[in-house]
Backbone as JSON Lines, residues from 0, in Angstrom:
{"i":0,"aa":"X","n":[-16.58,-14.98,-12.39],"ca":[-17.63,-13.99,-12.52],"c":[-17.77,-13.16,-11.23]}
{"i":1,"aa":"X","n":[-17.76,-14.23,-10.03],"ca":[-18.02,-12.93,-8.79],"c":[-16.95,-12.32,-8.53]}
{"i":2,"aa":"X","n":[-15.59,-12.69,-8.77],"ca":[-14.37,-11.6,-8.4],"c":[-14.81,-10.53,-9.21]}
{"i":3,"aa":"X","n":[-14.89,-10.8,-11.03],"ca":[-14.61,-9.91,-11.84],"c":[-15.31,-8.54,-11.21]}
{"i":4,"aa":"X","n":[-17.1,-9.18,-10.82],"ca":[-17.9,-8.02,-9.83],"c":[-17.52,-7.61,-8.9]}
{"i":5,"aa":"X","n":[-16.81,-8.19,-7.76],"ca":[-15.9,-7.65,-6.57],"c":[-15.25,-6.59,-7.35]}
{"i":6,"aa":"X","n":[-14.19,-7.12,-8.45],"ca":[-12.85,-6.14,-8.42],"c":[-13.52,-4.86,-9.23]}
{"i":7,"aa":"X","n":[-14.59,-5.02,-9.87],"ca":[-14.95,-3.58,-11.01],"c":[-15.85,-2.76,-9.61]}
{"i":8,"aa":"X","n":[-16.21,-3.41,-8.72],"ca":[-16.53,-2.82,-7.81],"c":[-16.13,-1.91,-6.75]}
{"i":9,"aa":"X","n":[-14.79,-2.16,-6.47],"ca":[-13.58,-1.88,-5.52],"c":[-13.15,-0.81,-6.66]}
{"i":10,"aa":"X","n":[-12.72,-1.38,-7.84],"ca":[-12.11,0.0,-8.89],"c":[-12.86,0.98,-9.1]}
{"i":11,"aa":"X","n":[-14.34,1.22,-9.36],"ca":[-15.54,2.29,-9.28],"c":[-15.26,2.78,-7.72]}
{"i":12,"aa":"X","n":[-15.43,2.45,-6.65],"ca":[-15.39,3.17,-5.77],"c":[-14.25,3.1,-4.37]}
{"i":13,"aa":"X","n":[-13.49,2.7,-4.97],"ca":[-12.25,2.84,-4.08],"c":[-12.43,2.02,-3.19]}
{"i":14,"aa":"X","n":[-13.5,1.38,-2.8],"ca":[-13.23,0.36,-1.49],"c":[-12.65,-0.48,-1.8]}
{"i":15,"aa":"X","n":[-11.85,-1.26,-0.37],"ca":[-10.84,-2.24,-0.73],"c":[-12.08,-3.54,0.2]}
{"i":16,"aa":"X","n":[-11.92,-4.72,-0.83],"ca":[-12.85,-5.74,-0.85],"c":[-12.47,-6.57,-0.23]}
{"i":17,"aa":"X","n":[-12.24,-6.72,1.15],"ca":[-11.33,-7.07,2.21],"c":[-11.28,-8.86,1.54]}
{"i":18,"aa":"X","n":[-9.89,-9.67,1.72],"ca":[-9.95,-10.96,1.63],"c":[-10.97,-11.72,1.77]}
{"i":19,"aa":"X","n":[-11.41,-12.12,3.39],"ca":[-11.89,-12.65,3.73],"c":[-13.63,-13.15,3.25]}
{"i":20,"aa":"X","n":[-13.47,-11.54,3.25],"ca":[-15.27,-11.23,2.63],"c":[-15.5,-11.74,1.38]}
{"i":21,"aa":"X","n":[-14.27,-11.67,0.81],"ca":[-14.18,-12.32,-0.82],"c":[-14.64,-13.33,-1.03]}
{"i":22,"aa":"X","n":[-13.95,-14.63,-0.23],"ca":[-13.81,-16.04,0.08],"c":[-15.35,-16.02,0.11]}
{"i":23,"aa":"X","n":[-15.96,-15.26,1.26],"ca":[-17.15,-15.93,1.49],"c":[-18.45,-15.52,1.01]}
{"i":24,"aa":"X","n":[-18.27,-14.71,0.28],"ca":[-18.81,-14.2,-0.81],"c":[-18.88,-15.39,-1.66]}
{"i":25,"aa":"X","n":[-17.68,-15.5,-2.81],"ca":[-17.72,-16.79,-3.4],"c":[-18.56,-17.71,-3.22]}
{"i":26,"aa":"X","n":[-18.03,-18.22,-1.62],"ca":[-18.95,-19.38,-1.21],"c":[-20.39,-19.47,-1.08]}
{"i":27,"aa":"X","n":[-20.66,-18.09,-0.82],"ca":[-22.17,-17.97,-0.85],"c":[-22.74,-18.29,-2.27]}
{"i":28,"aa":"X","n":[-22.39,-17.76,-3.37],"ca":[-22.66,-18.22,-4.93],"c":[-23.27,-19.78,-4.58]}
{"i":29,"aa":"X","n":[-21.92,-20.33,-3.99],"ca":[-22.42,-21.86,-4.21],"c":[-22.89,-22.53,-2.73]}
{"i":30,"aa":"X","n":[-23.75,-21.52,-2.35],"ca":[-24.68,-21.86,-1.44],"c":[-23.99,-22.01,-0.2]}
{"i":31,"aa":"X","n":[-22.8,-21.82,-0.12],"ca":[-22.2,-22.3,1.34],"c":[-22.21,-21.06,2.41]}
{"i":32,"aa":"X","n":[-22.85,-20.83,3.6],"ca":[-23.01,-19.75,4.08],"c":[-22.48,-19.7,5.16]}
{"i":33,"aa":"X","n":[-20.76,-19.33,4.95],"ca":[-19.74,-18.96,6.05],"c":[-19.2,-17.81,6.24]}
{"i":34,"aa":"X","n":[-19.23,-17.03,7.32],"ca":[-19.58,-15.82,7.98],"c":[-17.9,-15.84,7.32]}
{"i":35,"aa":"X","n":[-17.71,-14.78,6.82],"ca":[-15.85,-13.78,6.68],"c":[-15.21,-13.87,7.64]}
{"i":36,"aa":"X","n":[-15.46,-13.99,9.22],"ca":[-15.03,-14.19,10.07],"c":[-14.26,-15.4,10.66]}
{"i":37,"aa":"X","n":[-14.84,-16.49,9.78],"ca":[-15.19,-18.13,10.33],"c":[-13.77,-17.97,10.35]}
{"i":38,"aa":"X","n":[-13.13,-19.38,11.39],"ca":[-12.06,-19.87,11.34],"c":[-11.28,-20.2,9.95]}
{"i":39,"aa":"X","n":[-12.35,-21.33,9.65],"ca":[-11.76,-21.65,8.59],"c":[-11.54,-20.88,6.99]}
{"i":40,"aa":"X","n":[-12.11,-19.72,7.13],"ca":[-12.14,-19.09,5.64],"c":[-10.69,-18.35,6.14]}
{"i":41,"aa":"X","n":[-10.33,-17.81,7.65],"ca":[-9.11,-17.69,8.25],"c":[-7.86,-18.11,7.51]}
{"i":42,"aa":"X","n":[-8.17,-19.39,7.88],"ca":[-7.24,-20.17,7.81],"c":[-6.58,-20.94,5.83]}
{"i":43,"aa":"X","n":[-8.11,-20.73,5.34],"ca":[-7.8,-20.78,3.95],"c":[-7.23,-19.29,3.3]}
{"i":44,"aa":"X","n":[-7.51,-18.47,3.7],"ca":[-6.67,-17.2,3.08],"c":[-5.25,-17.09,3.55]}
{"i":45,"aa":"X","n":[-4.73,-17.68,4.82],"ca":[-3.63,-17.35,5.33],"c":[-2.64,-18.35,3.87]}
{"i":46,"aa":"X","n":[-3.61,-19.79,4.31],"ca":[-2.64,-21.13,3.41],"c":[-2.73,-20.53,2.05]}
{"i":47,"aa":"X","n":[-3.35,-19.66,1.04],"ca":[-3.72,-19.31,-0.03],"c":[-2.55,-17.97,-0.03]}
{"i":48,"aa":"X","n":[-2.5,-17.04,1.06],"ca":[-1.38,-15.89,0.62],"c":[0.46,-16.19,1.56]}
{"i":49,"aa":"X","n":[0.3,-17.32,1.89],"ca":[1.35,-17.83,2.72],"c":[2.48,-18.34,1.53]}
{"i":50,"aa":"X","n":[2.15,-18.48,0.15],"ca":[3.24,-18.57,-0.65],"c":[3.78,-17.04,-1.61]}
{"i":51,"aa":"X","n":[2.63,-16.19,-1.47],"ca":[2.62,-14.82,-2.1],"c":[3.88,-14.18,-1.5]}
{"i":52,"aa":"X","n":[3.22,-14.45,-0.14],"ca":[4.18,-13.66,1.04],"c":[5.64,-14.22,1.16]}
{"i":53,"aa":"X","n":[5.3,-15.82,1.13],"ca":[7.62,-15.86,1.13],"c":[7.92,-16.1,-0.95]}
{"i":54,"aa":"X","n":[7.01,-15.31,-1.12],"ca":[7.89,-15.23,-2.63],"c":[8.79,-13.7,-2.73]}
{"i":55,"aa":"X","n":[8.02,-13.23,-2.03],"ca":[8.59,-11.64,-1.7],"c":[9.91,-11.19,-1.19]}
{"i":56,"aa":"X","n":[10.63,-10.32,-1.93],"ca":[12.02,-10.29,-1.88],"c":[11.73,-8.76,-1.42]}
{"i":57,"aa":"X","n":[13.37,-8.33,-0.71],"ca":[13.69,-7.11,-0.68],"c":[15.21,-6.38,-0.89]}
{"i":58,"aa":"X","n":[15.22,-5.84,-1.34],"ca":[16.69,-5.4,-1.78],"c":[17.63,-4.81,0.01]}
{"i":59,"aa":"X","n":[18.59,-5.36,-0.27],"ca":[19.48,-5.55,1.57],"c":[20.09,-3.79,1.58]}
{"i":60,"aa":"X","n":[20.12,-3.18,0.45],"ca":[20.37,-1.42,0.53],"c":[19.13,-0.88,1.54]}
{"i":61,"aa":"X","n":[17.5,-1.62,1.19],"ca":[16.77,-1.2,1.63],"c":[16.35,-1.06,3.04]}
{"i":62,"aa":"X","n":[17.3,-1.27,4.31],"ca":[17.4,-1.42,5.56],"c":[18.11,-0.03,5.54]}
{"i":63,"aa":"X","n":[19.55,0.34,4.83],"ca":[19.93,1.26,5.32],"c":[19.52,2.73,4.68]}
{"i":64,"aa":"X","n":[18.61,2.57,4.19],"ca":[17.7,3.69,3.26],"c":[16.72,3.89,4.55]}
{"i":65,"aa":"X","n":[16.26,3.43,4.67],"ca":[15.02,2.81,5.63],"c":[15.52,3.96,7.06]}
{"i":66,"aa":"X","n":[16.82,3.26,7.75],"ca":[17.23,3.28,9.11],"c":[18.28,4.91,9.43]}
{"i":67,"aa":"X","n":[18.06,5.52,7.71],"ca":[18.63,6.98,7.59],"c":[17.67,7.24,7.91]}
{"i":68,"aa":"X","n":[16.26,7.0,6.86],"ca":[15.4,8.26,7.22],"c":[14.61,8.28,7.93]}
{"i":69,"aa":"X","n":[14.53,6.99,9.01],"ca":[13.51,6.87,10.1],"c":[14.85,7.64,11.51]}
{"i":70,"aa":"X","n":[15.73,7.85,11.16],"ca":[16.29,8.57,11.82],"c":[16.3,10.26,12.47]}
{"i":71,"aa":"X","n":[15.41,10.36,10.91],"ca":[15.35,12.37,10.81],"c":[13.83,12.38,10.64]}
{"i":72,"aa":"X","n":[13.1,11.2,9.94],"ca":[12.13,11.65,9.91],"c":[10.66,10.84,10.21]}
{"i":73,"aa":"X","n":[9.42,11.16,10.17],"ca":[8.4,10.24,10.59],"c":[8.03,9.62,9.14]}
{"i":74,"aa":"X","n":[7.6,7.97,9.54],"ca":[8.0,6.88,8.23],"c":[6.24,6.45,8.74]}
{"i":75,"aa":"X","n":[5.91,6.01,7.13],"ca":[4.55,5.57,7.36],"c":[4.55,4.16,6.27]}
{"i":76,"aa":"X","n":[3.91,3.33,6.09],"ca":[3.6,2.95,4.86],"c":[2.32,2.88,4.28]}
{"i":77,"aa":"X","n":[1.91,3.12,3.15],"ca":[0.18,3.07,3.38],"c":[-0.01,1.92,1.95]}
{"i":78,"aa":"X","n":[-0.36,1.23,2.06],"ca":[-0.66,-0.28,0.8],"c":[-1.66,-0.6,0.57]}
{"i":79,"aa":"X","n":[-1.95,-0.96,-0.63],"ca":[-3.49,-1.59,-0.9],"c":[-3.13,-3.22,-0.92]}
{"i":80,"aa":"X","n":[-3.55,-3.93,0.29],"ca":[-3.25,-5.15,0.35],"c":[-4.68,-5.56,1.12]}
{"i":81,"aa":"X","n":[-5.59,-6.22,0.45],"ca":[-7.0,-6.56,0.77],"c":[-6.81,-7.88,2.26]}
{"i":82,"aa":"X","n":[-5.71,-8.14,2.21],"ca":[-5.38,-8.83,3.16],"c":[-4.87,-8.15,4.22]}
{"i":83,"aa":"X","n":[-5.26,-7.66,5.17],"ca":[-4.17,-6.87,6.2],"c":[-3.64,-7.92,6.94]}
{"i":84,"aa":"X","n":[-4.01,-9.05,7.29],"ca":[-2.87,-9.84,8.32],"c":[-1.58,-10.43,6.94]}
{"i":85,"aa":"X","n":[-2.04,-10.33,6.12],"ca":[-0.91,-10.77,4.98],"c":[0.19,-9.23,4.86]}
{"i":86,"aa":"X","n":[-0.65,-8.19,4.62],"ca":[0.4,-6.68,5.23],"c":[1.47,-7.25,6.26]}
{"i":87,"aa":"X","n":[0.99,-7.26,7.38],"ca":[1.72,-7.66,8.09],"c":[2.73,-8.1,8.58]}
{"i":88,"aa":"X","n":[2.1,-9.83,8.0],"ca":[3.3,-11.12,8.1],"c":[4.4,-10.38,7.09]}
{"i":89,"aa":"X","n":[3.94,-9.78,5.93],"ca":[5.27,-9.59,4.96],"c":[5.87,-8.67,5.68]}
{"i":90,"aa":"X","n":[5.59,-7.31,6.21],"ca":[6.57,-6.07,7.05],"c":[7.43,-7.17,7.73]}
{"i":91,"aa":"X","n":[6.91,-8.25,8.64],"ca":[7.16,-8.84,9.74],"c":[8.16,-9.93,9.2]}
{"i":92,"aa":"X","n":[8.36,-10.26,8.25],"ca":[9.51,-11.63,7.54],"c":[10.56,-10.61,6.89]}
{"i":93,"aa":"X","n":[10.66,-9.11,7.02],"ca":[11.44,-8.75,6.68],"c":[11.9,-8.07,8.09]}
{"i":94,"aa":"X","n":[11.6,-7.69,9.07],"ca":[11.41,-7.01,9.89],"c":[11.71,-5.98,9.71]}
{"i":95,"aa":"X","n":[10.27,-4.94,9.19],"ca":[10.42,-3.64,8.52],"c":[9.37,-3.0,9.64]}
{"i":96,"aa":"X","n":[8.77,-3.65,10.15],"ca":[7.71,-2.79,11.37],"c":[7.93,-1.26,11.9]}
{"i":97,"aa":"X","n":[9.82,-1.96,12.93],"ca":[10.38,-0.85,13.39],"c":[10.47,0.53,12.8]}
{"i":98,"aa":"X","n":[10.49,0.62,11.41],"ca":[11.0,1.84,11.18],"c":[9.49,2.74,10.45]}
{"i":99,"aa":"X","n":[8.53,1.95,10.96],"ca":[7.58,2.87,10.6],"c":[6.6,3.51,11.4]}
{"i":100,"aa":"X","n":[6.18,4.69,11.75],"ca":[5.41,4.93,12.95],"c":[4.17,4.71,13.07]}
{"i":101,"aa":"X","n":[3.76,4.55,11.47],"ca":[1.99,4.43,10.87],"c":[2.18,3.23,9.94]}
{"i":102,"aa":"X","n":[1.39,2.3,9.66],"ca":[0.81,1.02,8.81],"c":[-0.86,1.03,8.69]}
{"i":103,"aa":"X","n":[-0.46,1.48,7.69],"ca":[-2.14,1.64,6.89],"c":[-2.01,1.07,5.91]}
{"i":104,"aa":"X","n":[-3.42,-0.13,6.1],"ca":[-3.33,-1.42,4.95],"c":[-5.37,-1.03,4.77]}
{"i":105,"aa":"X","n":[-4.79,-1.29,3.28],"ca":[-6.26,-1.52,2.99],"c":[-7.77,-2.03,3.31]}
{"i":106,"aa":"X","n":[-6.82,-3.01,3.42],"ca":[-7.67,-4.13,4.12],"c":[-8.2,-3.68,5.19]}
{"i":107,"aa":"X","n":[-7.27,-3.11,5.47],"ca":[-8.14,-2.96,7.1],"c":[-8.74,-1.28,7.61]}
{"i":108,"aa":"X","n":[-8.64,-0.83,6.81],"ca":[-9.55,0.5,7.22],"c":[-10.46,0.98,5.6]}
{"i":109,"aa":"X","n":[-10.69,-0.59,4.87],"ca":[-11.67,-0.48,3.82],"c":[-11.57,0.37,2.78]}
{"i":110,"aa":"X","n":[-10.53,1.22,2.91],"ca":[-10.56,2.24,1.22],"c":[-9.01,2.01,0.92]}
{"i":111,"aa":"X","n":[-8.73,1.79,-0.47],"ca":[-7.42,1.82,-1.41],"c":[-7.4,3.04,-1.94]}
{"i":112,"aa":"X","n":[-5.39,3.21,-1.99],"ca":[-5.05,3.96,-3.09],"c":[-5.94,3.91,-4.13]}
{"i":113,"aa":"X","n":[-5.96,5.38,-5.09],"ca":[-5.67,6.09,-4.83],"c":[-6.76,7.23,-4.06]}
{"i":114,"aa":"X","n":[-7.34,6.36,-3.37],"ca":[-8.61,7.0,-2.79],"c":[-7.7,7.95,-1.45]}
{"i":115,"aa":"X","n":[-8.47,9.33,-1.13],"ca":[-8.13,10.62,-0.57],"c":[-8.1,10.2,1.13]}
{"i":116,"aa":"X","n":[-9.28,8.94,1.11],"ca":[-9.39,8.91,2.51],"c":[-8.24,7.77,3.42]}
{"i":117,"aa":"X","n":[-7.47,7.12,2.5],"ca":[-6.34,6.3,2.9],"c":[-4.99,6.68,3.23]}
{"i":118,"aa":"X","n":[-5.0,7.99,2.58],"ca":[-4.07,9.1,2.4],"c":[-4.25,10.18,4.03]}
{"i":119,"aa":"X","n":[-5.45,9.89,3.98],"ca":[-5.93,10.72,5.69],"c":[-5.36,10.53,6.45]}
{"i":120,"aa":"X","n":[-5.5,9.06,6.8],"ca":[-5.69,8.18,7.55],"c":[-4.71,7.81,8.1]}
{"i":121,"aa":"X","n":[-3.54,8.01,6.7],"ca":[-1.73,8.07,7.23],"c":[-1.11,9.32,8.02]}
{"i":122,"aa":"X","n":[-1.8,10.55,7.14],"ca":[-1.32,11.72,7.52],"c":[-1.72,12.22,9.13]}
{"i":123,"aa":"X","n":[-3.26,11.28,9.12],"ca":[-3.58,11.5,11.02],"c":[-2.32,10.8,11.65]}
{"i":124,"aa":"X","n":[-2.13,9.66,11.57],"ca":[-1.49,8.91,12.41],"c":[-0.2,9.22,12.11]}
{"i":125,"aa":"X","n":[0.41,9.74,11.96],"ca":[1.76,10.17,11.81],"c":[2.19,11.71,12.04]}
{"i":126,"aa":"X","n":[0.48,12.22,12.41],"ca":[0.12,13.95,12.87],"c":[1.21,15.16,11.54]}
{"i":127,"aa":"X","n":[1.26,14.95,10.51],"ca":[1.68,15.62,10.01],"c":[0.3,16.13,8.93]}
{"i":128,"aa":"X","n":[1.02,17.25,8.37],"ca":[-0.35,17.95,7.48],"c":[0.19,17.53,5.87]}
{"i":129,"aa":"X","n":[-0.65,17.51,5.09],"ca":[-0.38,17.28,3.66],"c":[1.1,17.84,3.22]}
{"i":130,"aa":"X","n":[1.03,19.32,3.17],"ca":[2.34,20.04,2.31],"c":[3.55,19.54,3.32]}
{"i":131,"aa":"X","n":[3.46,19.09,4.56],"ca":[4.53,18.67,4.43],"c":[5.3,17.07,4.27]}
{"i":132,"aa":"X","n":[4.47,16.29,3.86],"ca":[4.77,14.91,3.6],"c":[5.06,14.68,2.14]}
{"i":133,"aa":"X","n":[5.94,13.8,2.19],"ca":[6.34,12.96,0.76],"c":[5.81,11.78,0.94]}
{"i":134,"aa":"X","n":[5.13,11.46,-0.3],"ca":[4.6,9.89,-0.3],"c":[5.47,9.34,-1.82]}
{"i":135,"aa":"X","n":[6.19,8.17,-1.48],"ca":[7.37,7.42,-2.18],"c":[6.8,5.79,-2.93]}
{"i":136,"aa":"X","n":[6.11,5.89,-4.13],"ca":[5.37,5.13,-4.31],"c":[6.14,4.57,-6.16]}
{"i":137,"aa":"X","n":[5.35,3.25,-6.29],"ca":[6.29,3.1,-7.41],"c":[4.68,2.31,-8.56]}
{"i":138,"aa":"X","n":[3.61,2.95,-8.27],"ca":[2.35,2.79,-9.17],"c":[1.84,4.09,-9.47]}
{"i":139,"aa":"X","n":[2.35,4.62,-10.37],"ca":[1.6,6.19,-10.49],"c":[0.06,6.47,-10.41]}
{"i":140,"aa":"X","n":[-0.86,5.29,-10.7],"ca":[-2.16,6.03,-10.81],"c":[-2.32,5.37,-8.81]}
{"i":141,"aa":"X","n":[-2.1,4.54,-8.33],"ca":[-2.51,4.27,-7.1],"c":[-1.6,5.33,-6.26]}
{"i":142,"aa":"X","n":[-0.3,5.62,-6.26],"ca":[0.31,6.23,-5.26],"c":[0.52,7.22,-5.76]}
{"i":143,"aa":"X","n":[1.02,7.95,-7.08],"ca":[0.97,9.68,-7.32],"c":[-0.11,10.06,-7.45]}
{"i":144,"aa":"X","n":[-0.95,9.81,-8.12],"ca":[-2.28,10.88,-8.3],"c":[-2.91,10.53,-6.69]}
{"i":145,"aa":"X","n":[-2.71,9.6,-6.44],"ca":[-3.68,9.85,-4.82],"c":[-2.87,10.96,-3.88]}
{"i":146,"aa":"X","n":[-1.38,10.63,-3.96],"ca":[-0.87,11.61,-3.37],"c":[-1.26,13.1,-3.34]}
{"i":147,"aa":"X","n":[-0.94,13.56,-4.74],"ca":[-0.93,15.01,-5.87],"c":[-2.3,14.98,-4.81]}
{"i":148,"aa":"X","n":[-3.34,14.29,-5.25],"ca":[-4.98,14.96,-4.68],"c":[-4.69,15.28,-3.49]}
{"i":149,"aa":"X","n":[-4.09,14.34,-2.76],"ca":[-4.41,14.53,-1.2],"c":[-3.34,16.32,-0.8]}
{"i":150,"aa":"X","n":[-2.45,16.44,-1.82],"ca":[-1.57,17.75,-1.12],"c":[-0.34,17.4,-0.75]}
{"i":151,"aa":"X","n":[0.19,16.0,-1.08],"ca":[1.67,15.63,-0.68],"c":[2.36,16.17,-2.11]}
{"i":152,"aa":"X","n":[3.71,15.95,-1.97],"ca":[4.84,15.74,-2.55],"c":[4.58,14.21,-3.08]}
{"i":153,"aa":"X","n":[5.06,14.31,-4.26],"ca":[4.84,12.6,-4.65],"c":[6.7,12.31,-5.44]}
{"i":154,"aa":"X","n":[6.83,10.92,-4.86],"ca":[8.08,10.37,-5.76],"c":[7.66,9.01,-6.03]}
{"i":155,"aa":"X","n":[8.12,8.97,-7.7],"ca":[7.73,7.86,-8.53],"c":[8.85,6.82,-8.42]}
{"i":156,"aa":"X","n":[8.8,5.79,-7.94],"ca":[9.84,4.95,-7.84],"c":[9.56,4.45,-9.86]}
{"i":157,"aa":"X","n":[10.13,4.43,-10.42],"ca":[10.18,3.67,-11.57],"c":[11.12,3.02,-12.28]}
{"i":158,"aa":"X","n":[11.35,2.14,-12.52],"ca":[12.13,0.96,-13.43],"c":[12.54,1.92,-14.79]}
{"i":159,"aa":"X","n":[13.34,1.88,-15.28],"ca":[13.98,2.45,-16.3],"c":[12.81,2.21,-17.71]}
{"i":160,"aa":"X","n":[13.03,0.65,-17.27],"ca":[12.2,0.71,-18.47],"c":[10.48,0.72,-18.52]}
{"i":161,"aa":"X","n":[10.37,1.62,-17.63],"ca":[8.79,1.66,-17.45],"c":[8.29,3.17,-18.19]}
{"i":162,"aa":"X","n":[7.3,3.73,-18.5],"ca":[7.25,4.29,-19.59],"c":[6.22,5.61,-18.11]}
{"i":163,"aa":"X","n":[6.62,6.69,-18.07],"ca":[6.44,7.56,-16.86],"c":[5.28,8.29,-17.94]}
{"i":164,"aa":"X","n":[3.9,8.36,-17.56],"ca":[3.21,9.04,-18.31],"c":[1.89,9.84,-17.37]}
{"i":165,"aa":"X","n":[2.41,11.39,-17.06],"ca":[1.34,12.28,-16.22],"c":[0.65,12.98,-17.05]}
{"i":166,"aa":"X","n":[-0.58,12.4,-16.59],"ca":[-2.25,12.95,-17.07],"c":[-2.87,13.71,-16.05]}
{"i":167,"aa":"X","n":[-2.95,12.9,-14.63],"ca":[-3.43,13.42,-13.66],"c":[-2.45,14.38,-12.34]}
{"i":168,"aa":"X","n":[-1.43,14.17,-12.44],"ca":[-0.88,14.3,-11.42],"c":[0.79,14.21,-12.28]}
{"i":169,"aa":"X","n":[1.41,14.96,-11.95],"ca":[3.07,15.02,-12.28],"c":[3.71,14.71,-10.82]}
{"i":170,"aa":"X","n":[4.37,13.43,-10.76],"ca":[5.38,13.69,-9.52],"c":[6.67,14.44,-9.71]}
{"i":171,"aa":"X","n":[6.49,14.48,-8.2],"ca":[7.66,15.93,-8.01],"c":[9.35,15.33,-8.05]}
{"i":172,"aa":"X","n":[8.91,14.0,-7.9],"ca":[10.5,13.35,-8.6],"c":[10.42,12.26,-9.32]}
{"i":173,"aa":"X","n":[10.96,11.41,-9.79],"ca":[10.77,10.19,-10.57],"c":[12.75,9.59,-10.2]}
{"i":174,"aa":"X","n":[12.33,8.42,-9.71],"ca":[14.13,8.34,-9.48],"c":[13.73,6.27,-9.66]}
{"i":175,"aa":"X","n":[14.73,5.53,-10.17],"ca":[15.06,4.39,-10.1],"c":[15.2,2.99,-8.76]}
{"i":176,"aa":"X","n":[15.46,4.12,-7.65],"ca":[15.4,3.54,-6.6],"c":[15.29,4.03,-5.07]}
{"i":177,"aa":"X","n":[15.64,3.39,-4.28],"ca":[15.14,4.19,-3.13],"c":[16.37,4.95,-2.62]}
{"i":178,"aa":"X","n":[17.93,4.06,-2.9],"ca":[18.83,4.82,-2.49],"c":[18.8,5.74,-3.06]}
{"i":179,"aa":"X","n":[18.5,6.24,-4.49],"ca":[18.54,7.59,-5.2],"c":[17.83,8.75,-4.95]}
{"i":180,"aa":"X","n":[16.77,8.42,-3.86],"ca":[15.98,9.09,-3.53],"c":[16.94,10.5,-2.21]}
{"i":181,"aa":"X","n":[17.49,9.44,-1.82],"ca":[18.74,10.05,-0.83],"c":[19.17,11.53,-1.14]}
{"i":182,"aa":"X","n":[19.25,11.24,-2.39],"ca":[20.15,12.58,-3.29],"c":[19.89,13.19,-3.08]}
{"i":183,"aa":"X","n":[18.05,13.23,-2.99],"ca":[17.24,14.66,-3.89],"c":[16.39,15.04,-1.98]}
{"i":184,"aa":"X","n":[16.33,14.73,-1.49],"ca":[15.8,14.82,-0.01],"c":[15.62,16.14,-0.3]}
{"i":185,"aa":"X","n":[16.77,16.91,0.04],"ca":[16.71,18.76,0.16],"c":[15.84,19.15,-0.69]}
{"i":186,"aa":"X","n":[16.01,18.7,-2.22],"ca":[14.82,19.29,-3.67],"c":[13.6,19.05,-2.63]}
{"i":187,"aa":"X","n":[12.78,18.41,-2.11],"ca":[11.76,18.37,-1.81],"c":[11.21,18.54,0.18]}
{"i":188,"aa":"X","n":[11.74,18.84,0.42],"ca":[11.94,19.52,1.71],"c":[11.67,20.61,2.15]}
């Protein structure tokens, strides 16, 4: 019952319902009154997303996709992960850090895709202006329509067999993977 209120809460207004606060939220229900901060609610979210995180795979093309275009160009990632030290550890077990100049996690500056102000927040820290960024996302209502609003270029990573359907927002490419994305660079440039 109290997630279901957390999460319809976070979906009405875009805030991201940081981990921690979750936990102790919960606990408050059942009377236990431990600050989000505490060690131990710490330490139970880490042991609780510490199997999420090494279940997580990455495709080995995706280094040299990665290490082209952090070559020519400025790389950001921006995620809705209510956990930001879990953001993290995962960039960090792949060692994907390097090739990005900006990491904007939900968690930690409180608003999710596809909210306008998470989208800011990348485009400050990476000092570029809307029309000229591509944002490369593979959830159309969290990463294209937030994009489309904010003034980027949007590319739909999508699975073949996923069913591409624009209401709000049309991305400006739709491609299968990230190496394919390679192709079309110039189209959207």
């Amino acid at each position: 019952m109290i997630r279901i209120k957390q999460k319809e809460r976070s979906e009405r207004t875009l805030r991201e319902y940081d981990m921690c606060k979750r936990v102790a939220d919960t606990l408050r229900f059942f009377r236990y009154n431990i600050p989000p901060t505490s060690e131990i609610i710490g330490r139970a979210v880490d042991a609780y997303m510490r199997p999420y995180i090494n279940s997580l795979k990455i495709n080995q093309s995706t280094y040299g996709v990665l290490g082209t275009l952090a070559a020519g160009y400025e790389l950001g990632v921006v995620t809705n992960f209510a956990y930001s030290s879990g953001a993290y550890q995962a960039l960090d077990r792949f060692a994907l850090r390097p090739f990005f100049k900006a990491v904007v996690v939900s968690g930690e500056i409180g608003w999710k895709k596809p909210s306008e102000r998470i989208f800011a927040v990348a485009l400050r820290r990476l000092s570029i202006p809307p029309e000229k960024a591509i944002f490369v996302g593979d959830d159309y209502e969290a990463d294209i329509v937030g994009a489309k609003r904010m003034g980027l270029k949007a590319v739909l990573v999508s699975r073949a067999e996923d069913e591409v359907v624009c209401f709000d927002a049309r991305p400006d490419l739709v491609v299968s993977n990230l190496q394919e994305l390679m192709g079309h660079l110039d189209e959207l440039i």
